[in-house]
C-alpha positions in Angstrom: 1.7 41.6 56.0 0.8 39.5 53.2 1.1 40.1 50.1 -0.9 39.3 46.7 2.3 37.0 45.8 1.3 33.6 44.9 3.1 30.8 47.7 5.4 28.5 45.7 8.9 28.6 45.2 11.2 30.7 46.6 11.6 34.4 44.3 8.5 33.0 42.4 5.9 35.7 41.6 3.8 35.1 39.2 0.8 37.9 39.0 -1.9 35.6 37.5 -1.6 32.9 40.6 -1.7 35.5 43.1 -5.2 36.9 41.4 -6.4 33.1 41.3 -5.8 32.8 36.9 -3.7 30.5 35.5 -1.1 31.7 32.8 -3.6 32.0 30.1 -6.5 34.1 32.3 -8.2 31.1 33.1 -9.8 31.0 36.8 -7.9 28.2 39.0 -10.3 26.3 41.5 -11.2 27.5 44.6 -12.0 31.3 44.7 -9.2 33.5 43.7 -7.3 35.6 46.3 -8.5 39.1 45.3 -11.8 38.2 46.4 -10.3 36.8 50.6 -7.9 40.0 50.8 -11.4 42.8 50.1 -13.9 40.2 52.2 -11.2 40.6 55.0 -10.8 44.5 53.9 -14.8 44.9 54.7 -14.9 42.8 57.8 -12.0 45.2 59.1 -13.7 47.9 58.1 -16.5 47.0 59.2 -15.8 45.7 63.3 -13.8 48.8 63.6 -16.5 51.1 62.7 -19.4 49.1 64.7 -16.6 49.2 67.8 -16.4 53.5 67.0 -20.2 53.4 67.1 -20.9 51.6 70.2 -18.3 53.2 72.2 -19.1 57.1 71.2 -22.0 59.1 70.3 -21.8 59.1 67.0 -24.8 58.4 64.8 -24.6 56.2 61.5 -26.6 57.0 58.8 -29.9 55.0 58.4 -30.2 54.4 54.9 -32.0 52.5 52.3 -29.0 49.6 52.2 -29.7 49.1 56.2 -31.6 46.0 57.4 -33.7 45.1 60.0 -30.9 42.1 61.1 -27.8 41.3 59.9 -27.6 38.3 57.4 -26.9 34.6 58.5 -24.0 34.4 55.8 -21.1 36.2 56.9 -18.6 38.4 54.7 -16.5 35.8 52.8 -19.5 33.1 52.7 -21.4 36.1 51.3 -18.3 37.4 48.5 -18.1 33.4 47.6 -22.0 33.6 47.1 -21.7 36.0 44.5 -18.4 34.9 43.0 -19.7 31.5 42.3 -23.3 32.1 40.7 -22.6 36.0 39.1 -19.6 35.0 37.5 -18.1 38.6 37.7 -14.6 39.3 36.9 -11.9 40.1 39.9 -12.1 43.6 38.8 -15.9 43.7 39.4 -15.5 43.2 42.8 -12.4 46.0 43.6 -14.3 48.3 41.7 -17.7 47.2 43.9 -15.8 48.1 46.9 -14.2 51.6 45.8 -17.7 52.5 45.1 -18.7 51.6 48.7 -16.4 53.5 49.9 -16.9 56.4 47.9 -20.8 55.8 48.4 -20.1 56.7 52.3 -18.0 58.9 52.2 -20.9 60.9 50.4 -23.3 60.7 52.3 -20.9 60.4 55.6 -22.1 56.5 56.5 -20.0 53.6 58.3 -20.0 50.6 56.8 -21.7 48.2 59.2 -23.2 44.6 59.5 -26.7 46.2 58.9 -25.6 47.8 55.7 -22.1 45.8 54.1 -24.0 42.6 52.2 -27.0 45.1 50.5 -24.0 47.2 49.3 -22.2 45.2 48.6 -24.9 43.4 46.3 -25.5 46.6 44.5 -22.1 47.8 44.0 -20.8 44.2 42.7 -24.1 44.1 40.3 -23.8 48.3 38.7 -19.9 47.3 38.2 -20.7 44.1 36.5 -23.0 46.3 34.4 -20.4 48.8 34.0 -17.1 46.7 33.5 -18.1 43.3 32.0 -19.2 42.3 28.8 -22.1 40.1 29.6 -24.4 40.4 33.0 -27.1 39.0 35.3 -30.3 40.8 34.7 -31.3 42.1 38.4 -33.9 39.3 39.7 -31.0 36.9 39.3 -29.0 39.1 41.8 -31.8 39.8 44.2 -31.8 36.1 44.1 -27.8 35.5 44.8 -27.4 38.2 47.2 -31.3 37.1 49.1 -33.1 40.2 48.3 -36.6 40.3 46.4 -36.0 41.5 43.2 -38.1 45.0 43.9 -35.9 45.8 47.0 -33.3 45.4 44.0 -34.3 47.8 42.2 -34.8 50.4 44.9 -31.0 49.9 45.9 -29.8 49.9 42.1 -31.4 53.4 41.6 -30.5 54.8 45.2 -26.5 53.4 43.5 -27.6 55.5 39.9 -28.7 58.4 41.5 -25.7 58.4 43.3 -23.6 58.2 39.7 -20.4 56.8 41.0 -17.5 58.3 39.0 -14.6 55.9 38.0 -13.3 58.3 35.1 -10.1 60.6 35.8 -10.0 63.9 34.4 -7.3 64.3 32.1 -5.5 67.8 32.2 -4.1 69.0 28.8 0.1 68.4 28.1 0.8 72.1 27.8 
């Protein structure tokens, strides 16, 4: 299994190379690591639930983040897509997929090709809103992720309704 160490010398680990920053934060070319270990997380995720589904007789969840036909980009083209023109920090994206997942688990869904790129468009966009300091106003992700900008909307306030929670509750120090 691979790890998030950066390759180089021998003993080396260095934490920024192995997120794709340099030693001052700085983003080296190319895009960083983070981003190919959760596009190879979702593709996992989802052949082995499409493989569950057409073997058994279990019914996914049709919802409002299902399309007609699967996209022409597939999973990594599509995370590079949106790395390259939203300009979202690292931590955008692991926080876009922890609310997928918590986002299914909900509403008891399986990520699948139908459903993975319109979630993940509207999970990467409401953390980018929630974690970084400047944003894309939503046409300009509709655009990126190759939605119209109303089906945007729809999906962002399906996501706020939903109210992901990334805040722990603190219990007192007796």
């Amino acid at each position: 299994m691979e790890t998030l160490m950066a390759k180089g010398k021998a003993g080396e680990s260095n934490p920024y190379t192995g997120l794709g920053l340099d030693e001052s934060g700085n983003w080296l070319p190319g895009s960083p690591r983070v981003l190919s270990l959760l596009s190879s997380v979702l593709e996992r995720s989802v052949r082995g639930n499409e493989k569950l589904l057409a073997g058994s007789k279990i019914k996914d969840v049709i919802t409002i983040f299902h399309g007609s036909r699967a996209p022409s980009l597939n999973l990594r083209q599509y995370v590079e897509r949106i790395f390259k023109y939203c300009k979202c920090s690292n931590s955008c994206f692991v926080v876009a997929v922890i609310y997928i997942d918590r986002f299914l688990q909900r509403i008891d869904a399986y990520l699948t090709s139908l459903s993975v790129h319109r979630l993940l468009i509207t999970s990467v966009m409401v953390a980018a809103k929630f974690m970084d300091d400047q944003h894309y106003n939503n046409a300009y992700y509709a655009k990126v992720g190759g939605i119209s900008r109303e089906e945007m909307n729809r999906l962002e306030m399906r996501k706020v309704v939903w109210k992901p929670k990334l805040l722990c509750k603190l219990k007192p120090i007796a």
